[in-house]
Structure formats: structure tokens, C-alpha cells
C-alpha positions in Angstrom: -55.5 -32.7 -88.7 -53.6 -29.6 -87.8 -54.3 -26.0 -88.4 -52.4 -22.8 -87.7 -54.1 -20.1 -86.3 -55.2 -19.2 -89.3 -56.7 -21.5 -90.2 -58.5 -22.0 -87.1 -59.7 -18.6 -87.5 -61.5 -19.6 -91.0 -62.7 -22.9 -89.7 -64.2 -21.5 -86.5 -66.2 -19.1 -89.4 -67.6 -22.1 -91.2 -68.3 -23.8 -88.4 -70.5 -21.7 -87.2 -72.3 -20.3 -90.2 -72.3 -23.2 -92.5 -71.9 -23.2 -96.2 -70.8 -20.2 -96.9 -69.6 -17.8 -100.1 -66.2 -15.9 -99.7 -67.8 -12.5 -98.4 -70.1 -14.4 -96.2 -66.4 -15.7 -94.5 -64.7 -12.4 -94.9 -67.3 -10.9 -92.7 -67.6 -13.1 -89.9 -63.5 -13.3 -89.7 -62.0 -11.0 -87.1 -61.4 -7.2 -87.9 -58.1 -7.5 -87.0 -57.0 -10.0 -89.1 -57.7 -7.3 -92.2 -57.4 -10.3 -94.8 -58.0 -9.6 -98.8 -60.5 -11.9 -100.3 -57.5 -13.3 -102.2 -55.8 -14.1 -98.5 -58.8 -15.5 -97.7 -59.4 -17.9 -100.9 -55.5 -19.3 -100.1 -56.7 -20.4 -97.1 -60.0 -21.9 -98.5 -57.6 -23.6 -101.0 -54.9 -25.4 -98.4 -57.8 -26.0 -96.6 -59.5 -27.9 -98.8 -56.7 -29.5 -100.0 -56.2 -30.9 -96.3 -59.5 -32.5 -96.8 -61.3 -30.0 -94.2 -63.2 -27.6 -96.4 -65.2 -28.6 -99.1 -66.3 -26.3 -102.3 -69.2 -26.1 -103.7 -67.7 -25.3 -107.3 -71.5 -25.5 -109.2 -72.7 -23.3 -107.1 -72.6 -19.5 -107.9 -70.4 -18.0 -106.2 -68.9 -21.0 -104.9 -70.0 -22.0 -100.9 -67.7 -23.6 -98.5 -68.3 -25.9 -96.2 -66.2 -27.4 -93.2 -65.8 -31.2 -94.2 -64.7 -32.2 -90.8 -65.9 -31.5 -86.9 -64.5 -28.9 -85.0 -64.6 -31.8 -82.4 -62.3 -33.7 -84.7 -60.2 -30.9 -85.4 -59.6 -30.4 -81.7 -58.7 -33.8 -80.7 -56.6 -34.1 -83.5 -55.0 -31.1 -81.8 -55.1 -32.5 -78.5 -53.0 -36.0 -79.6 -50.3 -33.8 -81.0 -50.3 -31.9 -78.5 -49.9 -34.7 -75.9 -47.2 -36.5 -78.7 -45.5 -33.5 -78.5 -44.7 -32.0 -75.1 -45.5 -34.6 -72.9 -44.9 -37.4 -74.7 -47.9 -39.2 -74.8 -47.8 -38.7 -70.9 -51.8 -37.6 -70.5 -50.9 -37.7 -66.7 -48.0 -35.1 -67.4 -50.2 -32.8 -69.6 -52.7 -32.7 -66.6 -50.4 -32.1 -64.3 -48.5 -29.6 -65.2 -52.6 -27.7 -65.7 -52.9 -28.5 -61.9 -49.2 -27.4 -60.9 -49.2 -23.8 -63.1 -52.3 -23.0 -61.3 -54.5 -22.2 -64.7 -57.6 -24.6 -63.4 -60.1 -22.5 -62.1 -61.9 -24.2 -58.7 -65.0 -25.2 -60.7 -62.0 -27.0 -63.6 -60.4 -28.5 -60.5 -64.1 -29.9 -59.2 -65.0 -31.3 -62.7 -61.3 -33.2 -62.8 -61.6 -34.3 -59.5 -65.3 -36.1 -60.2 -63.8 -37.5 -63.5 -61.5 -38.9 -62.1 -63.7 -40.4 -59.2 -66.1 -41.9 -62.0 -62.9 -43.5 -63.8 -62.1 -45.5 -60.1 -65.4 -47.3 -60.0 
């Protein structure tokens, strides 16, 4: 399952707070984003029509809900990612981390021991 930022944005709110009602959302969205409630329920709406956000319709006012992990979500994101612009090459994702120079050392330790645990 993919999400545009957007979306992200909404789903890192209910992820971390929950079921939640529309104002409950509004507020724990960034400032920046300046959203109307109505902005907010179109993106409740797609969302749940992806299968990610559930709505508690008996409820008054309605609560939503995440229906899938942000784990999930993010190795969803991952595989396309990898699909994408490497082309399924996990090797050629990590590499081109290492060669840019974005690992910090501590990132560069951790790969290095994963990948000493993965040799045994």
C-alpha cells in the first residue's frame, strides 16, 4: 500500500493517537499543512477506501482508526521503492546509501554487523 505525502501525514496522526474524531486529526496534523476539515475528511475517505483507515460510523462523531501498521505501510513503501529505482536490486539500493555518503558512521556500523550476522 502506497500513500502520498499526504497521506502519510494523516496516517502518521492516527498512528500515533489512535481512534480518533476529525478535530482530534486536525490538531495533531502539521500547522503548515493549513488543511479544512473538509480537506481532511477526503483524505479520511480515499484512505479508507484503500483499506487503511477504518470509520467508526456509530460512533458520534465518527472515530478513525488506522487499519494497517505503519510497519506495513513502510515496507510496502520499501518494495516499490526497490521495484522501482533499482530494480529489485536490494544490493543496488544499498549501495548507492554507502556511495552518496548519507550513512552516518553509527548507520555504516549497524550495516556492517548485519551483514556479518547474515555470513554465519
Amino acid at each position: 500500500m502506497t500513500f502520498t505525502d499526504n497521506e502519510w501525514a494523516v496516517m502518521e496522526a492516527l498512528w500515533a493517537g489512535g481512534a480518533l474524531e476529525l478535530g482530534e486529526i486536525a490538531r495533531a496534523l502539521p500547522q503548515q499543512l493549513g488543511w479544512s476539515r473538509t480537506t481532511l475528511h477526503t483524505y479520511l475517505t480515499r484512505l479508507a477506501k484503500k483499506g487503511a483507515v477504518t470509520i467508526d460510523r456509530a460512533a458520534a462523531p465518527h472515530r478513525y482508526r488506522a487499519a494497517v501498521s505503519r510497519e506495513e505501510c513502510a515496507a510496502a513503501q520499501r518494495r516499490g521503492l526497490l521495484e522501482r529505482a533499482y530494480h529489485g536490486s536490494a544490493g543496488a539500493l544499498i549501495s548507492a546509501f554507502v556511495r552518496d555518503g548519507s550513512l552516518t558512521a553509527a548507520e555504516r556500523a549497524e550495516l556492517r554487523r548485519l551483514l556479518d550476522e547474515m555470513e554465519v
